[in-house]
N, C-alpha and C positions, 0 to 999 in steps of 0.2 A: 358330479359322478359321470363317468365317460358311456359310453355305449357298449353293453356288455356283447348286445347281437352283433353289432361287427366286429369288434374283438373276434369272438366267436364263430364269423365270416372269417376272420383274416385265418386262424385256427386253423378251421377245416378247407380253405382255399377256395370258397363259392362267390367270393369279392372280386373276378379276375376282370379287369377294364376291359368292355368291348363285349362281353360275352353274354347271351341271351340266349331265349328260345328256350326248348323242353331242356329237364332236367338231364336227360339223355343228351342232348346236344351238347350242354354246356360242359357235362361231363367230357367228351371226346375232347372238345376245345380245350379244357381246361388244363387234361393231360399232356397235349401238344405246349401248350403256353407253359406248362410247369417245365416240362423238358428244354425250353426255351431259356428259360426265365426264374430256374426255381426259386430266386431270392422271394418272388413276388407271387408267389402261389402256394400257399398252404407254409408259407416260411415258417409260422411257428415250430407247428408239429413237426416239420423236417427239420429245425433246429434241436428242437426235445429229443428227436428219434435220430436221428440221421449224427449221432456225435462218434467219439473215436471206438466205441466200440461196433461200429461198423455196419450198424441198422440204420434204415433206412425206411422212408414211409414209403408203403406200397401204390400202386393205383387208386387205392383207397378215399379217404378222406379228404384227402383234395379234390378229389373228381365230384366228392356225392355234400358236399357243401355246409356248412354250419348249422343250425338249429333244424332246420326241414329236414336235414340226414339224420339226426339224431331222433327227434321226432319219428319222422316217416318210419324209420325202422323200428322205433321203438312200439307203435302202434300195430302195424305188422307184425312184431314176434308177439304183440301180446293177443290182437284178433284172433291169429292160427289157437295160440292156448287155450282161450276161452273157448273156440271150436272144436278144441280135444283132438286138434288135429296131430299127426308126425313131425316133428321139427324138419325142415329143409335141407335134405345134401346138397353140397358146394354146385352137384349136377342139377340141380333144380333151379339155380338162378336164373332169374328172369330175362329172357330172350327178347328178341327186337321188337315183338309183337305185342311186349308186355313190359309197360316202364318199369324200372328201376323200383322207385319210389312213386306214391302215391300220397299225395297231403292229404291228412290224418281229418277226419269232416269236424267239424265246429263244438260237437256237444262232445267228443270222447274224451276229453281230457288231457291230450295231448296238443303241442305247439303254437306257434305266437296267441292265438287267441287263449289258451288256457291259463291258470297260475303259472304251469310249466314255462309260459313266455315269458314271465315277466322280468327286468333288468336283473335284478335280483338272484332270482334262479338262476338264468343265464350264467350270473358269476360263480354261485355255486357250480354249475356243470362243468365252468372252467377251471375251475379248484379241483374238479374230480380226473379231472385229465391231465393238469400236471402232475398231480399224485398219482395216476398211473405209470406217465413217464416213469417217476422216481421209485417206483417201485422196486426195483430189481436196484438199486443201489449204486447206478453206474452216473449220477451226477455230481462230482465234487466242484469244491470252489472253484478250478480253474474249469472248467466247464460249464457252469452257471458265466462265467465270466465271456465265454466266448457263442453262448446262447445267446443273452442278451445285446453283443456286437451286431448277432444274425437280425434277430430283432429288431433293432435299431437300424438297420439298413433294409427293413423288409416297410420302414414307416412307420412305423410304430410309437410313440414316444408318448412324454407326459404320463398323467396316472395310468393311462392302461401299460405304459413301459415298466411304470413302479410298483403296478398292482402282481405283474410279472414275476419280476425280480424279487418283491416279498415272498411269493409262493412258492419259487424256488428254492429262498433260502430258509423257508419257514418247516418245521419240521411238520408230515401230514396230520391233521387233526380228523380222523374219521370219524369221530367223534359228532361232529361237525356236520360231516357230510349227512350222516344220516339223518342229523336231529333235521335237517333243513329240508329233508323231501317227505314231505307231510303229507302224500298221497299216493296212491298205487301206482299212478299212470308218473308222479315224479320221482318216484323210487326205482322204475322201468330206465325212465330216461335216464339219471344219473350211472348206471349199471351200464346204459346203452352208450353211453358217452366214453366210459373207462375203459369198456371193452373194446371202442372204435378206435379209440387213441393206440393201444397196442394191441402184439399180437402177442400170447403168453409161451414166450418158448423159453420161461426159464421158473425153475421152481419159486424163486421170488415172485414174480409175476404173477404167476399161477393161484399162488397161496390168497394173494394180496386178493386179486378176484375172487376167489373163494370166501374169504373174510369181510368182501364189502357183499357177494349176495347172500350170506349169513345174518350179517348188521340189519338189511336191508330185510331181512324176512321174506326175499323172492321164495317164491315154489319151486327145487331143483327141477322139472319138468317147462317153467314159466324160463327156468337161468338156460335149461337148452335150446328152449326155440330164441330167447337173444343171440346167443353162440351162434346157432345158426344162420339167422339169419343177417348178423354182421358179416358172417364169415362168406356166404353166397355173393351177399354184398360186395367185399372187394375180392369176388375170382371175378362175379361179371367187367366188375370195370376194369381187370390189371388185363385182361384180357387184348 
């Protein structure tokens, strides 16, 4: 079986050679390097997103990295909830003073060291972000066809190329998705995954997230501070 977390790296774009330091650092780098280079920075997701219907991945998810983005945030929107606190305006994203993301502490249930780490999951969370892509409906065969070109030139190949290309062409099983997140804080993540992969500007989209934090049995209270704080998420970094 291949590496689901760098799969998962190449995804979100936090695999970029050369680049280190704070999460905050890497981000600015990352974005420069993506504008450089976009084959090789967040290739997937800007293959999924970036096709002929003219979207394109934002500052987003390439800047704020594979599983720690998904995590970090997901722990964040879900601390704020348990604290009953306001969910976040876009205006409230976190300033220079105050990183981005914070890794999620050891016991909460959240990243690499929890269930949510483990290979496994990981590939669910990646199943839940193609089926995001595909939500809105704008992937046919010759586009599946010219994704996996992007892919394959982004390095990719072998089973994570083939695990790819099945989920593309496999129609979504949410079904699935849900039976697989067996706890609060992986029901978080997967939510938190779908929603970072797109931004829902079309009733498709829209629906589709509705219907997975429905499955999911989030708290529509628990589904706005995710909103939020994805959405905080990428103003600070397209910034």
């Amino acid at each position: 079986m291949f590496d689901a977390k760098k799969l998962l790296d190449q995804f979100l774009g936090s695999q970029v050679p050369g680049l280190g330091g704070s999460v905050r650092d890497r981000a600015g780098d990352a974005v420069q390097t993506a504008r450089n280079n976009p084959m090789k920075t967040g290739a997937i997701a800007a293959a999924l997103l970036g096709t002929k219907t003219g979207r394109s991945i934002a500052g987003n998810a390439l800047a704020i990295g594979g599983l720690a983005a998904i995590a970090g945030l997901g722990y964040q929107a879900y601390k704020n909830y348990q604290a009953g606190q306001a969910p976040a305006a876009p205006s409230d994203a976190p300033s220079a003073n105050n990183p981005v993301l914070l890794p999620p502490p050891v016991e909460s249930g959240f990243g690499p060291t929890s269930p949510a780490g483990s290979n496994e999951f990981v590939l669910v969370l990646i199943r839940a972000m193609i089926a995001a892509a595909k939500a809105d409906g704008h992937i046919d065969d010759a586009e599946r066809a010219l994704i996996m070109d992007k892919v394959k030139a982004a390095d990719v190949s072998g089973e994570a190329a083939a695990f790819i290309e099945h989920e593309l062409a496999s129609p979504t099983d949410i079904d699935a998705l849900v039976a697989a997140a067996t706890t609060e804080e992986q029901r978080v993540e997967l939510y938190t995954a779908s929603r970072l992969t797109i931004d829902p500007d079309s009733r498709a989209e829209r629906g589709y997230l509705d219907l997975l934090a429905g499955r999911l049995g989030l708290a529509d209270q628990l589904v706005d501070h995710i909103e939020a704080t994805v959405s905080s998420a990428k103003v600070t970094l397209s910034q």
